[in-house]
C-alpha positions in Angstrom: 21.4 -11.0 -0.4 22.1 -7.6 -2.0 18.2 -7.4 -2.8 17.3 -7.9 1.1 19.6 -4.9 2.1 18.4 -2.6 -0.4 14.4 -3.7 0.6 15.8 -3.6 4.6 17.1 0.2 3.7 14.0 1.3 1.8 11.6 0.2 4.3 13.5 1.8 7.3 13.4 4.9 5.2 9.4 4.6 4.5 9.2 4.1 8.3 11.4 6.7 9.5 9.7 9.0 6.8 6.1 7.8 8.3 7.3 8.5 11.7 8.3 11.7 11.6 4.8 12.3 9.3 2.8 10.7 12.6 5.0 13.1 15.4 4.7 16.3 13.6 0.8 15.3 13.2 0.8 14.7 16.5 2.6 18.1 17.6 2.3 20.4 15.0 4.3 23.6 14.7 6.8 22.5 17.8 5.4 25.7 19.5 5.1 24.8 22.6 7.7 21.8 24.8 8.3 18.9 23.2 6.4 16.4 23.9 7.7 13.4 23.4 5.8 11.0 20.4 2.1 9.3 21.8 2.9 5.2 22.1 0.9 4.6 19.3 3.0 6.9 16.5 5.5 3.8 16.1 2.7 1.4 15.4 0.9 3.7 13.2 4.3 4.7 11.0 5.0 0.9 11.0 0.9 0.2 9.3 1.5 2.6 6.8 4.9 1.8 6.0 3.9 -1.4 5.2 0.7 -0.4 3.3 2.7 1.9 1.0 5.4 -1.0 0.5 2.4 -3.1 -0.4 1.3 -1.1 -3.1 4.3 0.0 -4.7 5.4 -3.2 -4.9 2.4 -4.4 -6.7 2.4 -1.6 -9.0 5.6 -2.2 -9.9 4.8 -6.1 -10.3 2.0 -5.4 -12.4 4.0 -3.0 -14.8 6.6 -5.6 -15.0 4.2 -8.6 -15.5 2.5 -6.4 -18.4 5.1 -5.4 -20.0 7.9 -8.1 -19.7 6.0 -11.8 -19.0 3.8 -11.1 -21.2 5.1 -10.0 -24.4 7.9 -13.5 -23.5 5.4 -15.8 -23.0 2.2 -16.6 -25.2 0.3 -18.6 -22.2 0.4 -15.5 -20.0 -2.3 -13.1 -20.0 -2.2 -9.3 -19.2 -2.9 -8.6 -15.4 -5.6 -6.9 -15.0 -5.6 -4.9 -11.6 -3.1 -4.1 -8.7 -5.4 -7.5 -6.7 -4.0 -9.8 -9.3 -0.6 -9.2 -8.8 -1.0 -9.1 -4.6 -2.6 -12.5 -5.1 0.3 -14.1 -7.5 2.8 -13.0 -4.9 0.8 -14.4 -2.2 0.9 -17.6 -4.0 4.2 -17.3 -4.5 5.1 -16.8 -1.2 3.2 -19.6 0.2 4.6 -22.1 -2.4 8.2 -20.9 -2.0 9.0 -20.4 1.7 
């Protein structure tokens, strides 16, 4: 439960981060009125929020595969890309709901 509220905390902090990214791309310099954000900004923080999850995720799962499962376990083999590791936890996910 503690790991959900730490994820649920880091991800509003991606988006909020990607938000404000989109907005001041979208009205740079805050020269002239505010204007408020274009209906898309929300949808387009959310994309990459969840892109740049993705990724650091796997690149963390990949580090940890490398250098923990497989030095533990003789049947496991070194991952070899970032795709691997997406693919395990896909697996993963649709084995254990």
């Amino acid at each position: 439960m503690r790991k959900m509220k730490w994820l649920s905390r880091m991800a509003h902090i991606v988006n909020a981060t990607l938000r404000a990214l989109v907005e001041g791309y979208t009205n740079p310099g805050g020269t002239e009125a505010y204007k408020p954000a274009p209906a898309y900004a929300e949808a387009i923080a959310a994309i990459l929020a969840f892109l740049i999850s993705i990724i650091i995720v796997a690149l963390i799962g990949l580090w940890l595969w490398n250098f923990s499962v497989v030095p533990l376990f003789e049947f496991a083999r070194p991952a070899k890309s970032i795709f691997q590791i997406l693919g395990l936890m896909l697996f993963v996910s649709i084995i254990h709901p």
